[in-house]
C-alpha positions, 0 to 999 in steps of 0.5 A: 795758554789756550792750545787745540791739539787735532789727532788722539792717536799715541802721538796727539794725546801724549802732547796733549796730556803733557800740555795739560800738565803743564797748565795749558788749556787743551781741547784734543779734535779727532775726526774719528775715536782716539786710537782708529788711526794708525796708532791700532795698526803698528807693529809697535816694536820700540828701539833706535837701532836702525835708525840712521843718520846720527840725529834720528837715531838720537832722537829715536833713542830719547823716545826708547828711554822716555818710554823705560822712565814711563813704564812702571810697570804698566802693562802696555810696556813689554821689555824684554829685548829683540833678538835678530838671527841672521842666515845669509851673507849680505844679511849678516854683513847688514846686521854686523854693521849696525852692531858696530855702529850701535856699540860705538854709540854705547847702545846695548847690543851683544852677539850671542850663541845659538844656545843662548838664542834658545835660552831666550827663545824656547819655542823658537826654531834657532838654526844651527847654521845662523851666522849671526845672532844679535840680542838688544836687551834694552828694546821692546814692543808696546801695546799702543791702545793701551798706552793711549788709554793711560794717556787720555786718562791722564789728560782727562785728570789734567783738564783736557778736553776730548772732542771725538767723532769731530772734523776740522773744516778751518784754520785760520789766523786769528790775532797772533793765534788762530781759529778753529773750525770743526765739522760741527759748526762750532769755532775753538780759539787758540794761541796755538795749534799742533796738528798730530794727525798723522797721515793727514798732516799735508791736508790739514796743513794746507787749511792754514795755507801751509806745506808739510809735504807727506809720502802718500799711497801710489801703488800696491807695496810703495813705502807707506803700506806693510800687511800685519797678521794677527794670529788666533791664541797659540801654546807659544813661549815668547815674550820678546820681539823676534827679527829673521830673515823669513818673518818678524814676530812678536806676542800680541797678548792672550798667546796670540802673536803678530806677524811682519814679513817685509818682503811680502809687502810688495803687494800691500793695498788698503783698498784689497785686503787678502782674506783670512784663509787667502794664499798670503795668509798661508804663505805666512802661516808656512813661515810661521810654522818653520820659525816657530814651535807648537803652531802647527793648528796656528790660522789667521785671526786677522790681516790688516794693511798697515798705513805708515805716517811717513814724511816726503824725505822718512824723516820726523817732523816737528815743528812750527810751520812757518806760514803759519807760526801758531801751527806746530806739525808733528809727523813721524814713522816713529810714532809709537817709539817717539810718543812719550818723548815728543810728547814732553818735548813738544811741550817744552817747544810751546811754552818756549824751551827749544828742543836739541833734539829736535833741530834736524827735524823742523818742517822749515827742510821742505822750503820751496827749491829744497831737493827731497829724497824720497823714502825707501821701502823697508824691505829687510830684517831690522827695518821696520 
């Protein structure tokens, strides 16, 4: 079986590598280098927790425990868990809902005290007054480049051919399978085409003469875009992820940590990102510096502008496309979460095995007539 899988981000090269190992012939097509995309600019905390309806949080959950079968002790997984704390009522009322929701579905989830928050968390800033505590020992936060790395080298074993820095100008049918036009001139043949490039999918969709229709950027804050702060290394003990309601916080290696605070995204804009030392970098390091110990020298390495890859109703899409029945769309905001899942899953689709979880997830929702909720933006603690 002859398959081009067009996207090297998490997503693309897991599919890729897997297919491989099962025996296809394999040809990865990125437009820029593997890893460019949205891949490099996640917060890439993997967990299920949040997600609702039922089906999603099935399908996210398959990606969280894909990723512990994965691990082995690599280091671009981090175990460790998350620790939410919450302050107020209405956030308390959020984060208790979920942990009832979570403890039905047999997730692992605990309230805990403020002095085993600090036992967890020793260079945190724990209030005694925190109304909620929640620990979720089974989740995690990844390095995605490094999980990619491992995957192209994997892929790279089983046969896979990389073709970076090479665009796709065509898609058309060919036989029961299909042609592949790339920027360079040359034509690749296959029995099938998986497009994983992530925010791009209804543009490439549309060279085969098909919708998958994506939630793209409008205005400064709308829900595709949320900043992500790298600070420079700091003398901070935390190795897991932290949620509050001020900032969301996670090590990003070398004692430099990450930073997401939702609500300041409302001014989010790819095409006007603040500077190092602008007055959002310091309304960050201010928060910063409340919720975490030993960052009183603490200044911003980097402020990036985040792109979600997000689907016209949020949801995962994965599926053949029915315009074009040798196309395979794969879009989801849970990229780095679902990678090593889909990957096997998506697999399995195309040498003929249909996935379960998979099902509520087809881009065949998005028929003309269809009624699309637009996605929300995440503005709360949890969310991502």
């Amino acid at each position: 079986m002859q398959i081009v899988v067009i996207g090297a981000g998490v997503v693309g090269a897991s599919i890729a590598t897997r297919l491989a190992q099962r025996g296809a012939a394999v040809t990865l097509v990125d437009q820029g280098f593997p890893g460019t995309g949205t891949s490099s600019t996640s917060f890439a905390w993997v967990n299920a927790h949040g997600k609702e309806p039922a089906s999603y949080y099935e399908l996210n959950l398959a990606g969280l425990t894909a990723h512990h079968e994965l691990e082995a002790s690599e280091e671009w997984l981090r175990p460790g868990g998350h620790v939410e704390i919450a302050v107020d009522e209405a956030h308390v009322r959020h984060l208790r809902g979920r942990m009832e929701r979570l403890a039905t579905r047999g997730y692992a989830v605990e309230e805990i005290g403020a002095d085993r928050a600090r036992e967890l968390l020793p260079d945190v800033v724990v209030p005694d007054q925190a109304d909620t505590i929640a620990y979720f020992p089974q989740e995690a936060y990844c390095f995605p480049l490094l999980y990619l790395a491992r995957m192209l080298a994997e892929g790279r074993a089983a046969g896979v051919t990389v073709r970076d820095n090479t665009g796709v100008t065509a898609l058309d049918p060919d036989g029961d399978g299909a042609k592949v036009t790339l920027s360079d001139g040359s034509v690749l043949r296959a029995d099938a085409v998986v497009s994983a490039v992530g925010r791009r999918t209804s543009e490439l969709a549309a060279l085969a003469g098909a919708s998958v229709p994506m939630a793209g950027f409008t205005e400064p804050g709308d829900v595709t875009v949320g900043y992500l702060l790298r600070t420079v290394p700091l003398p901070v003990r935390l190795n897991r992820v932290l949620t509050t309601p001020w900032l969301n916080v996670r090590p990003d290696g070398g004692g430099r940590l990450l930073l997401q605070a939702l609500d300041l995204d409302a001014t989010a804009d790819p095409g006007a990102v603040p500077a190092v030392d602008s007055a959002l970098a310091q309304d960050y390091l201010e928060r910063l510096r409340a919720v975490v110990r030993n960052t009183g020298s603490a200044s911003i390495a980097e402020v990036v502008v985040g792109q979600r890859v997000m689907p016209a109703d949020g949801f995962t899409i994965a599926g053949r496309v029915s315009e074009a029945p040798w196309l395979y769309a794969v879009a989801t905001h849970s990229g780095v979460t679902l990678a090593p899942f889909l990957g096997a899953a998506v697999t399995s689709e195309l040498f003929g095995a249909e996935e379960p979880l998979l099902a509520d997830f087809r881009p065949g929702r998005f028929a003309e007539g269809s009624q699309i909720a637009a996605p929300s933006s995440p503005r709360k603690p949890g969310e991502q």
